[in-house]
NUVEX-813631 format. One record per atom (N, C-alpha, C): residue number from 1; residue in one letter; atom name; z, y, x. Coordinates in steps of 0.02 Angstrom, whole numbers. Atoms other than C-alpha are relative to their C-alpha. Example, Ala and Ser with C-alpha at 12.3 -4.5 7.8 and 13.67 -1.06 7.14 Angstrom:
2
k;r;a;z;y;x
1;a;N;0;-59;45
1;a;CA;390;-225;615
1;a;C;0;60;45
2;s;N;-3;-59;-42
2;s;CA;357;-53;684
2;s;C;37;55;-39
***
This chain:
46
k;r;a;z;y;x
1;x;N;62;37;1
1;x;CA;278;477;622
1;x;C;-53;40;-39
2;x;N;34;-47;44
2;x;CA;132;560;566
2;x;C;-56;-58;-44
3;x;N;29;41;62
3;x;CA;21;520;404
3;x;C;-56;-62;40
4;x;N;81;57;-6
4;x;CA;-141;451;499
4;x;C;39;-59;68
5;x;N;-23;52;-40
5;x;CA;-5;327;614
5;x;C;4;-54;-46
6;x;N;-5;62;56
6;x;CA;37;225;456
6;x;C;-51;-16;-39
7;x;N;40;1;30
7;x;CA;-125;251;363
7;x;C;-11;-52;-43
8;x;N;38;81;1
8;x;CA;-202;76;378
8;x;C;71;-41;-14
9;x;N;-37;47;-31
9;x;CA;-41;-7;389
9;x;C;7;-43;-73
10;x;N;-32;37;59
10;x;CA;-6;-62;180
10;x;C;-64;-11;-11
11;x;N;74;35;23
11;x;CA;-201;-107;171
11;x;C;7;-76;44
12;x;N;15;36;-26
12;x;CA;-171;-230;308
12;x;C;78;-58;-20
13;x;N;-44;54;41
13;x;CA;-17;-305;218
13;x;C;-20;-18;-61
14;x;N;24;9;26
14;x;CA;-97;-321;87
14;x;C;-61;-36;-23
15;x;N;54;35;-26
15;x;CA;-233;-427;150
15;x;C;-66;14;-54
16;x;N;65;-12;38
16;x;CA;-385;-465;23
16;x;C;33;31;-74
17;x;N;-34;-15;53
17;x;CA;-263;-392;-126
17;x;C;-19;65;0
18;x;N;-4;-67;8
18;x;CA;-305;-239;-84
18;x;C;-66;13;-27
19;x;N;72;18;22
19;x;CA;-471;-248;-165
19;x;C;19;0;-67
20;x;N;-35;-9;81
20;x;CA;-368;-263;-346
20;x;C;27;62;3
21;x;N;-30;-42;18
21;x;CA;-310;-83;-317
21;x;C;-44;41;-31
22;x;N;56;-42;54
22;x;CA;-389;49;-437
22;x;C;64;55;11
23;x;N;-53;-45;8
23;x;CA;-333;225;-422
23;x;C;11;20;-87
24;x;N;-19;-26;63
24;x;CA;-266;299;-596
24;x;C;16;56;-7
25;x;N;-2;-75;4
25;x;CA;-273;466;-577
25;x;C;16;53;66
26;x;N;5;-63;-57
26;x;CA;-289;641;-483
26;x;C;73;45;-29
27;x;N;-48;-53;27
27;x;CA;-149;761;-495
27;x;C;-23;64;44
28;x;N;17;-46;-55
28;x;CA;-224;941;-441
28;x;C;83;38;3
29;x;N;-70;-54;-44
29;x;CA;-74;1075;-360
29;x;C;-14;51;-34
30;x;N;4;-67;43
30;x;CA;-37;1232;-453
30;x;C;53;45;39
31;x;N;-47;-60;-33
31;x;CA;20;1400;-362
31;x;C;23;36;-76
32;x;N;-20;-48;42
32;x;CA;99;1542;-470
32;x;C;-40;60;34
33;x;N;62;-79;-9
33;x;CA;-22;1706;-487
33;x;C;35;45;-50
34;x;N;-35;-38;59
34;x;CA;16;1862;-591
34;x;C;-27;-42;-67
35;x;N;3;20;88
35;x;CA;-51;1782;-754
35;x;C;13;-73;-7
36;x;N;-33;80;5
36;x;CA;50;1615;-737
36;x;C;-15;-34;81
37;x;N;16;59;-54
37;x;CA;20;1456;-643
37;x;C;-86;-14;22
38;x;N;52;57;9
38;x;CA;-147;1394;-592
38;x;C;-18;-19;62
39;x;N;18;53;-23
39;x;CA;-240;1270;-514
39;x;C;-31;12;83
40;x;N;29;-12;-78
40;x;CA;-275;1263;-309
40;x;C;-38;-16;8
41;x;N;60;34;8
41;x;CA;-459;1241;-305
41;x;C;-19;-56;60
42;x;N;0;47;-46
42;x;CA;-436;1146;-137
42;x;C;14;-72;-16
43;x;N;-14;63;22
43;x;CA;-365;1009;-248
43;x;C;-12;-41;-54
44;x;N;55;35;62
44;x;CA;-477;980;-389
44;x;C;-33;-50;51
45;x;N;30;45;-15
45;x;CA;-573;841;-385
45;x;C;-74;20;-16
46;x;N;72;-21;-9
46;x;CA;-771;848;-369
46;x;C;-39;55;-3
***
């Protein structure tokens, strides 16, 4: 099944509840480079 088949599907079980959800955070992705780990700028936020 792919992601955008189920998308909608736990908003619409969720009926008007889903209106109390609040996200709580970003987690960005980190490759490995020669001077460590860092951050995949594709997955920062703003």
């Amino acid at each position: 099944m792919r992601r955008s088949d189920c998308e909608g599907d736990w908003r619409e079980v969720l009926g008007p509840d889903v209106a109390l959800l609040h996200s709580l955070a970003h987690i960005p992705q980190f490759a490995p480079g020669a001077a460590g780990w860092s951050p995949i700028p594709s997955t920062l936020r703003g």
